[in-house]
C-alpha positions as CSV (number, residue, x, y, z in Angstrom):
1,X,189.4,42.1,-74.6
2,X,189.0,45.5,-74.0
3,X,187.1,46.7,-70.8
4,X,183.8,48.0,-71.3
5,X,181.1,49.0,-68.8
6,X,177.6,47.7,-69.4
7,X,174.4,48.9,-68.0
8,X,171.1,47.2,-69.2
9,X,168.2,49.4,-68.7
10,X,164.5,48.6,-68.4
11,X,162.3,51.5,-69.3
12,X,158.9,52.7,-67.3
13,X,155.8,51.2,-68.8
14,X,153.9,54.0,-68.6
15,X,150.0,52.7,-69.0
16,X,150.4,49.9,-65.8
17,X,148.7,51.2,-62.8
18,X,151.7,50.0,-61.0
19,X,154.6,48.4,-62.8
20,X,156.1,46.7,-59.9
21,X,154.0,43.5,-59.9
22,X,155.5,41.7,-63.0
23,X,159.6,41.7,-63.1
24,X,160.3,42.1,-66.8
25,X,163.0,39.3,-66.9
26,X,164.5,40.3,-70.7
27,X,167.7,42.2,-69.2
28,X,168.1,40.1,-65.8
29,X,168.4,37.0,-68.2
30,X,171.6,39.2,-70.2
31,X,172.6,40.1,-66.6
32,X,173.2,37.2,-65.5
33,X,174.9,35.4,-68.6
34,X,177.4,37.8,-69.1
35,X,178.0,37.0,-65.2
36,X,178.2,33.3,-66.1
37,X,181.3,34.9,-68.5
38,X,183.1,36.9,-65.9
39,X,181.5,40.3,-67.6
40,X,180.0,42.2,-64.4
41,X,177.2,45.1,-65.9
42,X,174.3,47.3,-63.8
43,X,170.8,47.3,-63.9
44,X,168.6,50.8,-64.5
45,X,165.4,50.8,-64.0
46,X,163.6,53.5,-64.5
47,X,159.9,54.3,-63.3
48,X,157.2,57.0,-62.5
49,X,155.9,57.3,-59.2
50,X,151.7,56.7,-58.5
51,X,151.6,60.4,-58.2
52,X,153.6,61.5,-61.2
53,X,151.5,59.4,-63.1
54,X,147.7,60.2,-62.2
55,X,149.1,63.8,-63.3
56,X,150.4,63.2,-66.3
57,X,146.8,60.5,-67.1
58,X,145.1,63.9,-65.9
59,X,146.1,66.1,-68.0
60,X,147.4,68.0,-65.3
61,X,151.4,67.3,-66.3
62,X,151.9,67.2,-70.1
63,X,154.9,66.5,-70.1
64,X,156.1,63.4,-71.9
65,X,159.8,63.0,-71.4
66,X,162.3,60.9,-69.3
67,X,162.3,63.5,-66.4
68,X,159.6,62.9,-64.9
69,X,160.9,59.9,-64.0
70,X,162.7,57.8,-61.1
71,X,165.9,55.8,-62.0
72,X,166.9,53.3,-59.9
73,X,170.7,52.2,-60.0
74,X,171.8,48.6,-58.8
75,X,175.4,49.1,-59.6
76,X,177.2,45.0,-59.9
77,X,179.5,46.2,-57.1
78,X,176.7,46.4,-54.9
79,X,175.7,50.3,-54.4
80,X,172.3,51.0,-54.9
81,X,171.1,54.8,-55.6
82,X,167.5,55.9,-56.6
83,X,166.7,59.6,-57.1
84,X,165.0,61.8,-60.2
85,X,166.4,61.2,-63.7
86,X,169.6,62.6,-64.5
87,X,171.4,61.6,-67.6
88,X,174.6,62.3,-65.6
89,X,174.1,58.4,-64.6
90,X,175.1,57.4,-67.9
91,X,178.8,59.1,-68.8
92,X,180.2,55.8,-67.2
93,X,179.1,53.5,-69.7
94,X,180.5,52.4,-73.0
95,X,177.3,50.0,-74.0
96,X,173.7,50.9,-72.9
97,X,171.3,47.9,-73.5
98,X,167.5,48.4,-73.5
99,X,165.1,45.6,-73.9
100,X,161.9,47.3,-75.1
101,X,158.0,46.6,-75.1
102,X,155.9,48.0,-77.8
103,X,154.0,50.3,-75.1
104,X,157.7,51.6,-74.0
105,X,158.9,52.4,-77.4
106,X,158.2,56.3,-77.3
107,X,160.6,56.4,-74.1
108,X,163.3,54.1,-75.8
109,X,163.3,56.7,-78.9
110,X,163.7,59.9,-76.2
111,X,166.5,58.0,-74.3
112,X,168.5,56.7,-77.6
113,X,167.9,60.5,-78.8
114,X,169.4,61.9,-75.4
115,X,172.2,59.7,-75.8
116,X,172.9,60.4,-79.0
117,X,173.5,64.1,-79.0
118,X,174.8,63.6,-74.7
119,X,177.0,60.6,-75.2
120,X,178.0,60.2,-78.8
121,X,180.7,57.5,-77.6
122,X,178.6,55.4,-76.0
123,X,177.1,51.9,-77.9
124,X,173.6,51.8,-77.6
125,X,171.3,48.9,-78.1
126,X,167.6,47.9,-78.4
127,X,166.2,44.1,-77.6
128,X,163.1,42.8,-77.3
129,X,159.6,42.4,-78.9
130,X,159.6,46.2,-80.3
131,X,162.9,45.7,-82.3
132,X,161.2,42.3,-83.6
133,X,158.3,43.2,-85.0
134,X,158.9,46.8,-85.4
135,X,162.6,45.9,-87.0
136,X,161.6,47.8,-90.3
137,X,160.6,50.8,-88.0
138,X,163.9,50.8,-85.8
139,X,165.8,49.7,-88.5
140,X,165.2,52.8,-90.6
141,X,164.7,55.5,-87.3
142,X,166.8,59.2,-88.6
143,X,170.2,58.9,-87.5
144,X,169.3,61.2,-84.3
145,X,167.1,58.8,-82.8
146,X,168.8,55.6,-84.0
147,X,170.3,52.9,-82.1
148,X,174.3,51.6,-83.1
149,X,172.6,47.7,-82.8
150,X,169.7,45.7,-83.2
151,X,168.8,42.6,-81.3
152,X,165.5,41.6,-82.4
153,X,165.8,37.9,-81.4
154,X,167.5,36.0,-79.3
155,X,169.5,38.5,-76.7
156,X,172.2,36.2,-75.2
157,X,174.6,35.7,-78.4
158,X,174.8,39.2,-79.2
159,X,175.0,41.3,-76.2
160,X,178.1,38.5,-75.5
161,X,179.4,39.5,-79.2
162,X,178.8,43.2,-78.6
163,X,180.4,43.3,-74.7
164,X,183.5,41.0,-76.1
165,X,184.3,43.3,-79.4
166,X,183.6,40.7,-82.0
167,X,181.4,42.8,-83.8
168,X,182.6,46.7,-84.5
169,X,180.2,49.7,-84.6
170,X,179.5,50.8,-87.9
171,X,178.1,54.3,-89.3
172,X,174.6,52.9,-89.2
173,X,172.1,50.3,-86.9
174,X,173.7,46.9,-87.3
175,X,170.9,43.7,-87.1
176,X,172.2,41.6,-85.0
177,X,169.5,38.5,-85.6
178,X,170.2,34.7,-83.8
179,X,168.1,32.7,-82.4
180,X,168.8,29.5,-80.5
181,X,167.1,26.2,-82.0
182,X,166.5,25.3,-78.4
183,X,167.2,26.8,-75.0
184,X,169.5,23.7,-73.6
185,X,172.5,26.4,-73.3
186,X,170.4,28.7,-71.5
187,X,171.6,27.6,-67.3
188,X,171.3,30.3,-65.4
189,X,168.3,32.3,-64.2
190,X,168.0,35.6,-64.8
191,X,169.1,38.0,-61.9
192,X,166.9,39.3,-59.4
193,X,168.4,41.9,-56.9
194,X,167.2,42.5,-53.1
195,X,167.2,46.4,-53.3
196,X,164.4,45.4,-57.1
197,X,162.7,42.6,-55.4
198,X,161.3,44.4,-52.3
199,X,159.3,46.7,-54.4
200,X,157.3,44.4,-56.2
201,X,153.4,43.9,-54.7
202,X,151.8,40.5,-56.1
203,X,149.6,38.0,-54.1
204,X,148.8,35.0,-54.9
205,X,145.9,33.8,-52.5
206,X,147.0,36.0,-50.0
207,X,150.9,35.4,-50.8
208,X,153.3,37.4,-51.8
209,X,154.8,36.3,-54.9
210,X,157.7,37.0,-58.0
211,X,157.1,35.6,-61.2
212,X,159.1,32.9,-63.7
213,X,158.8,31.5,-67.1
214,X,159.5,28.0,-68.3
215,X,159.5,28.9,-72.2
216,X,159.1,31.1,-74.6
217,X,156.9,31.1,-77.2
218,X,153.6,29.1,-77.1
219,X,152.1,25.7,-78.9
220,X,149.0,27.8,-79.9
221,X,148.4,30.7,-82.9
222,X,146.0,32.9,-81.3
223,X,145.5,35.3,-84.3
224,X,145.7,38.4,-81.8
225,X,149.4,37.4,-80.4
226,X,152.8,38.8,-81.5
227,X,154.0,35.1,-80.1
228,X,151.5,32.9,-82.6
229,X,154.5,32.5,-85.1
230,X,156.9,31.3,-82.9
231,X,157.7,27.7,-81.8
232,X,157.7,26.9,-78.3
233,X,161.5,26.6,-76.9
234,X,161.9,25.0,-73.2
235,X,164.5,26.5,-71.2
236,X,166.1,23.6,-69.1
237,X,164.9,22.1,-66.2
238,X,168.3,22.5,-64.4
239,X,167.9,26.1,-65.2
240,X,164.3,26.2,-64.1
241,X,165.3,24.6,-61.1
242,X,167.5,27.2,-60.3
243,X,165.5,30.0,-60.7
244,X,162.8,28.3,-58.1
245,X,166.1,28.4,-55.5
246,X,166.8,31.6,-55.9
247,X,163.5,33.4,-55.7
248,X,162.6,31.2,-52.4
249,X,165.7,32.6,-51.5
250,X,165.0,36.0,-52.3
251,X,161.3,35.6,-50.3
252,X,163.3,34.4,-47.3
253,X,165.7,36.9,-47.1
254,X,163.1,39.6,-47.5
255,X,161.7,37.6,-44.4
256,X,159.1,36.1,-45.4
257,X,157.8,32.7,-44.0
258,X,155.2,32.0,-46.7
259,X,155.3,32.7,-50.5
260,X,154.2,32.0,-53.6
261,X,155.2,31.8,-57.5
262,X,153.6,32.7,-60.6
263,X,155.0,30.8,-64.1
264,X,153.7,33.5,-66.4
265,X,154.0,31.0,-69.5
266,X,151.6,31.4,-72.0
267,X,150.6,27.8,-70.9
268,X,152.5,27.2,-67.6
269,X,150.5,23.8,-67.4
270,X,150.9,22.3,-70.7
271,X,150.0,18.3,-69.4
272,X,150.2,16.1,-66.2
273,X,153.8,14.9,-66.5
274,X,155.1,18.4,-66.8
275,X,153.0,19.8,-64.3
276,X,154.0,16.9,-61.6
277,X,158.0,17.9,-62.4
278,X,157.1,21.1,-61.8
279,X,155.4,20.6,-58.5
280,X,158.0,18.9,-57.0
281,X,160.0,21.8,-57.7
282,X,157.5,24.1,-55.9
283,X,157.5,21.5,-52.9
284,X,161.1,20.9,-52.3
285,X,162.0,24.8,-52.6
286,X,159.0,25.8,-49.8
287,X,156.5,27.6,-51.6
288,X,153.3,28.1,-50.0
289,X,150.9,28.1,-52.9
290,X,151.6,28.9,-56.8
291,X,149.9,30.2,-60.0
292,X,150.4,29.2,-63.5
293,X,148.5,30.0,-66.7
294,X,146.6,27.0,-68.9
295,X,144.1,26.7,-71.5
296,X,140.8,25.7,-71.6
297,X,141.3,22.9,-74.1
298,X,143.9,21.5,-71.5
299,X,141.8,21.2,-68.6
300,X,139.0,19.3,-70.4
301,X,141.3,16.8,-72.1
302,X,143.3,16.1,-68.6
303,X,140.8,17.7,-66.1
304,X,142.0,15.9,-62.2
305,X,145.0,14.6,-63.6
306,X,146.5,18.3,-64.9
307,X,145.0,19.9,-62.0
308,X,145.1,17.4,-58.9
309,X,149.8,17.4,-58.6
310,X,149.4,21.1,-59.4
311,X,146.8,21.7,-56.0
312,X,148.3,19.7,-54.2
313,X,151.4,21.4,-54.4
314,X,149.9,24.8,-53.1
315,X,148.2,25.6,-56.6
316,X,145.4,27.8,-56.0
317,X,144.6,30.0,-58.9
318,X,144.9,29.5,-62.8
319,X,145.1,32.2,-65.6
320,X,143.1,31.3,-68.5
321,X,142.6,33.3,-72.0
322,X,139.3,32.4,-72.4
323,X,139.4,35.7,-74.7
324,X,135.3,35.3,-75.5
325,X,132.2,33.9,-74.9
326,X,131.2,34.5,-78.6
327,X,131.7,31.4,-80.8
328,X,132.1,33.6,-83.5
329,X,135.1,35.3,-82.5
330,X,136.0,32.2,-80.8
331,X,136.5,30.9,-84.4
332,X,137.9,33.8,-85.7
333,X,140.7,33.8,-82.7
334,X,142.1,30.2,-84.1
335,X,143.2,29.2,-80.4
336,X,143.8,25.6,-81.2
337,X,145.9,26.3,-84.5
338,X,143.1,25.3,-87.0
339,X,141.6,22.9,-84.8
340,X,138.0,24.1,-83.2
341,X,137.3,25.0,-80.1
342,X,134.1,25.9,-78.4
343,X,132.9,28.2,-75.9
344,X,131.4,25.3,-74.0
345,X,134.8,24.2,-73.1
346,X,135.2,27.5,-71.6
347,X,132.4,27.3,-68.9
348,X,133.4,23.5,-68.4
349,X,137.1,24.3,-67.7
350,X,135.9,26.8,-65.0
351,X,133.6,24.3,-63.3
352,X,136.7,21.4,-63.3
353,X,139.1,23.6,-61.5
354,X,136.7,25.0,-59.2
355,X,135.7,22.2,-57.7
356,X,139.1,21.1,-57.2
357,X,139.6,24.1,-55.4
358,X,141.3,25.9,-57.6
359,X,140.1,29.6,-58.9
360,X,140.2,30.5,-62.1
361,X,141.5,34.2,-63.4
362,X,139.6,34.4,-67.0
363,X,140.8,36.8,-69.2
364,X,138.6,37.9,-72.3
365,X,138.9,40.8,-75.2
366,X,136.4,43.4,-77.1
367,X,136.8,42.4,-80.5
368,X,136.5,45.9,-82.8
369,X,133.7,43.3,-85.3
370,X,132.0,42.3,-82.4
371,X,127.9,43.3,-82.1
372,X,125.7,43.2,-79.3
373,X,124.9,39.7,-79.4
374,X,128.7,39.2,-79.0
375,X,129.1,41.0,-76.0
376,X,126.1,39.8,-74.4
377,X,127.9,36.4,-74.9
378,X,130.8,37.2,-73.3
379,X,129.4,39.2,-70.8
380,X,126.8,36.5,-69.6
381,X,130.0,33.9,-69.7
382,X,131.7,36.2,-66.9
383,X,128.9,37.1,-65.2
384,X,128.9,32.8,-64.4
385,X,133.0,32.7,-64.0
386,X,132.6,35.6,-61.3
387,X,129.7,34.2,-59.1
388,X,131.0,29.8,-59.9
389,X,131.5,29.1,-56.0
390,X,135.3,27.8,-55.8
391,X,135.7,24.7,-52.9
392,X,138.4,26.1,-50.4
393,X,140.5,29.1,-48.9
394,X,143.1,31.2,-49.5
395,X,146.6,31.5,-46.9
396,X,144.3,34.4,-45.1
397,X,141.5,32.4,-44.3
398,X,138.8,34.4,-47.5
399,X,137.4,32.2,-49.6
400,X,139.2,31.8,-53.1
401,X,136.9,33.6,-55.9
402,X,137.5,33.7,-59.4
403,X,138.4,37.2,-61.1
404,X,137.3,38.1,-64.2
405,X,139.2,40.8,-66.7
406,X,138.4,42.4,-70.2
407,X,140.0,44.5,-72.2
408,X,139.4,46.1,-76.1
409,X,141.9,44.0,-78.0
410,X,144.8,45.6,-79.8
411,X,146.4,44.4,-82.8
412,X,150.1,44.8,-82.9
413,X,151.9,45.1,-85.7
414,X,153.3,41.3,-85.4
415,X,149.9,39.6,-85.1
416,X,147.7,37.9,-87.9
417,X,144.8,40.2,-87.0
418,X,146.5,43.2,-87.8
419,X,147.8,41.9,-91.3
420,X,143.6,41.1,-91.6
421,X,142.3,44.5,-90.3
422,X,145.0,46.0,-93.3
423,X,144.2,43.1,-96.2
424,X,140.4,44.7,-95.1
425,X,139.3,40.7,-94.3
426,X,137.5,41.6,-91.9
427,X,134.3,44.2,-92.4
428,X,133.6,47.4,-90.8
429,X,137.1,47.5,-89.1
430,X,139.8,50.1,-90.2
431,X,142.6,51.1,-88.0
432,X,144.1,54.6,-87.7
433,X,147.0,55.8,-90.4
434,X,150.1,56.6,-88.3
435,X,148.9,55.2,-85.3
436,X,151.1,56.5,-82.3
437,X,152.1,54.3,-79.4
438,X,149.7,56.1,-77.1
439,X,147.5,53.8,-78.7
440,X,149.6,50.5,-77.8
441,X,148.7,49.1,-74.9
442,X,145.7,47.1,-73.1
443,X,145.1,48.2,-70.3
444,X,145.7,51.4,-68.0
445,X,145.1,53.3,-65.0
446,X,142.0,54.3,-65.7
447,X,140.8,50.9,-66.4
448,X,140.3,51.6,-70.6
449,X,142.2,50.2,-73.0
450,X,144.0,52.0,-76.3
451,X,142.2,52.8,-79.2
452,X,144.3,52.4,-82.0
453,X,140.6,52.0,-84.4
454,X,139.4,54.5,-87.1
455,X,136.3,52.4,-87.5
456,X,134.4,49.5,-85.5
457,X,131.0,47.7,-85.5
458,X,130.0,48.9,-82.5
459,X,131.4,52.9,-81.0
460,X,134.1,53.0,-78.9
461,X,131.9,54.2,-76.1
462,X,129.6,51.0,-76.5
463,X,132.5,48.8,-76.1
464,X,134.2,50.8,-73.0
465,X,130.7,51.0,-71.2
466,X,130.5,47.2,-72.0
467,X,134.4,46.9,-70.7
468,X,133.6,48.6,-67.5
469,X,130.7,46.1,-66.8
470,X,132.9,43.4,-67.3
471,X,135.7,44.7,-64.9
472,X,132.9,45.8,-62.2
473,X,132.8,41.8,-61.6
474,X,136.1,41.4,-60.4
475,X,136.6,41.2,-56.5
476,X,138.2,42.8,-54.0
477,X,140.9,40.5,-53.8
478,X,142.4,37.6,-55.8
């Protein structure tokens, strides 16, 4: 096998207010299975300072391009170097691995670009949820923007064929499609080094805490999810186990006596015999309290005996898509694949974990067909989440709250509601003709959403005015 240098790079997300609070796990996963195969490879991240940022949002700084930028470099032989972008980083490598979110898509186009004219040598690649549901877009990118491969599956199989040689360059973007039936192979937890770790800032009840996944996919078809079409695969619990090891171990040897997790599964607590495997995990590795995501549905159908193993574990706070208060987006959302669900079930959810002590984090979306009696629906459903009394405290002693959160939805490419916007199934909503990705994303650091809409019920003003209401709710800590 011929030696080859790797470096997997994770690209700035520019529309996050600050994207060191969720570890996007795509490339520490490839990290650390080509590790499990003797192959060492680095980590870039790359990132724009708070500053940098309010400048370019501002207007002040135009400029769109990689070198505004911060690059952090966690070489596999341990040196660490972070300084301004300079593409002098990458005349090292023979394969440069992106995994690539929608919303980081225009960067991943100016990198592969810069490599291509730069480092004509070097093999690139793109991964993730851009190069599947975008494929026909990447697939078909002019030949100074393209990338040698396409992952737009499963990662694991071909980075390994790629690294190894089995599979040559060719002239043009090879697809590189695979996808495991189930994750049972899947035994090692993705990477997470020190000098990465210590910048990420997320509490959970007054914890710090890093963030896992059980699964991918999810056992619901919410029409405005790139994930409704795809079957819910476990990864192992031996690897799950693992991964709760070594982020208590990270916690610790950043020095920390208390700390928390965060499964950031679409639904972390699926039923009670999964959540009590689960909690033992969190018990026997330390951690002071945990967060998971469930589903409204759940909750009633279980109610103590889903919640009670998971709070008395540490649990303290739930994520729930509760997505509306309207019943007629409610139905229109199909959150229960065909089955119906009602917004009753929403307010009822809230009250069951609540007075379990638990708070709930209820997350809800502007629909473009929505009128003002839909709104005032939704709104009057938050304005009940955010003032519910919740029985108990956080680790500082405050008194757990719920948090509410809205945003204006956005239909990706990959999701039903999109193919129904285009079809022209639903009235009064058109979206813009060559829609750029400045448009992609749900939430920034201003606190509005994209607008990716040509037309809507209701003006975009109405719904942003209505969107700031709801996010005026939220408290001052969670």
């Amino acid at each position: 096998m011929k030696n080859q240098k790797i470096l997997l790079v994770k690209l700035a997300d520019r529309f996050l207010e600050n994207e060191f609070i969720f570890q996007q796990l795509g490339i520490h996963y490839l990290q650390s299975y080509l590790a499990r195969h003797g192959i060492p490879s680095d980590l870039l991240i790359l990132f724009e300072h708070e500053l940098k940022r309010k400048e370019r949002l501002s207007g002040k700084n135009g400029v769109s391009d990689l070198c505004q930028q911060t690059m952090l470099l966690i070489e596999s032989a341990g040196r660490v170097i972070e300084q301004p972008f300079n593409s002098s980083v990458f005349s090292d490598y023979n394969i440069i691995a992106l995994s690539v979110m929608t919303p980081q898509a225009e960067d991943a186009y100016l990198l592969s670009a810069l490599l291509n004219q730069e480092f004509p040598d070097v093999t690139t690649v793109i991964g993730g949820s851009h190069a599947r549901y975008y494929l026909d877009e990447v697939a078909n990118l002019p030949a100074e923007t393209s990338f040698d491969f396409i992952v737009p599956q499963d990662g694991w199989k071909p980075i390994f064929e790629i690294v190894t040689n089995s599979i040559n360059r060719q002239n043009k973007s090879s697809i590189l499609s695979h996808r495991f039936f189930n994750l049972s192979g899947i035994t090692t937890p993705p990477t997470r080094p020190i000098p990465l770790m210590e910048k990420y800032n997320f509490e959970i009840a007054g914890v710090k805490a890093f963030h896992t996944i059980t699964a991918l996919g999810c056992p619901f078809s919410c029409n405005f999810c790139e994930a409704s079409s795809e079957n819910l695969r476990k990864f192992p619990y031996e690897m799950i186990s693992k991964d709760l090891q070594e982020i208590a171990k990270c916690h610790i040897e950043l020095g920390r006596s208390k700390y928390g997790v965060m499964f950031f599964d679409d639904v972390g607590l699926m039923n009670p015999e999964q959540v009590k495997k689960i909690s033992q995990l969190i018990k026997q590795n330390g951690f002071t309290t945990w967060r998971a995501f469930t589903h409204a549905y759940l909750v009633n159908k279980y109610k103590e005996s889903l919640l009670i193993p998971f709070h008395s574990s540490g649990g303290r706070r739930i994520g729930m898509g509760l997505e509306t208060g309207s019943q007629k987006s409610l139905d229109l959302i199909n959150k229960r694949n065909g089955k119906k669900q009602y917004v009753w079930e929403h307010y009822e959810s809230v009250k069951i974990a609540n007075k379990l002590g638990i708070a709930v984090d209820a997350f809800t979306m502007i629909f473009p067909w929505e009128d003002e009696s839909d709104l005032e629906h939704t709104t009057k459903m938050l304005q009940f989440i955010a003032g519910n009394p919740v029985e108990g405290l956080d680790e500082k002693g405050r008194p757990l709250k719920n948090s509410v959160d809205s945003t204006i939805m956005t239909p990706y490419q990959g999701t039903v509601f999109n193919k129904m916007i285009n079809l022209k199934e639903i009235n009064n909503v058109k979206l813009k003709n060559n829609l750029d990705y400045t448009s992609y994303f749900y939430k920034g650091l201003s606190g509005k959403s994209g607008w990716p809409y040509e037309e809507t019920v209701l003006s975009r003003e109405r719904y942003e005015k209505e969107q700031n209401l709801r996010n005026s709710m939220r408290p001052a800590y969670r």
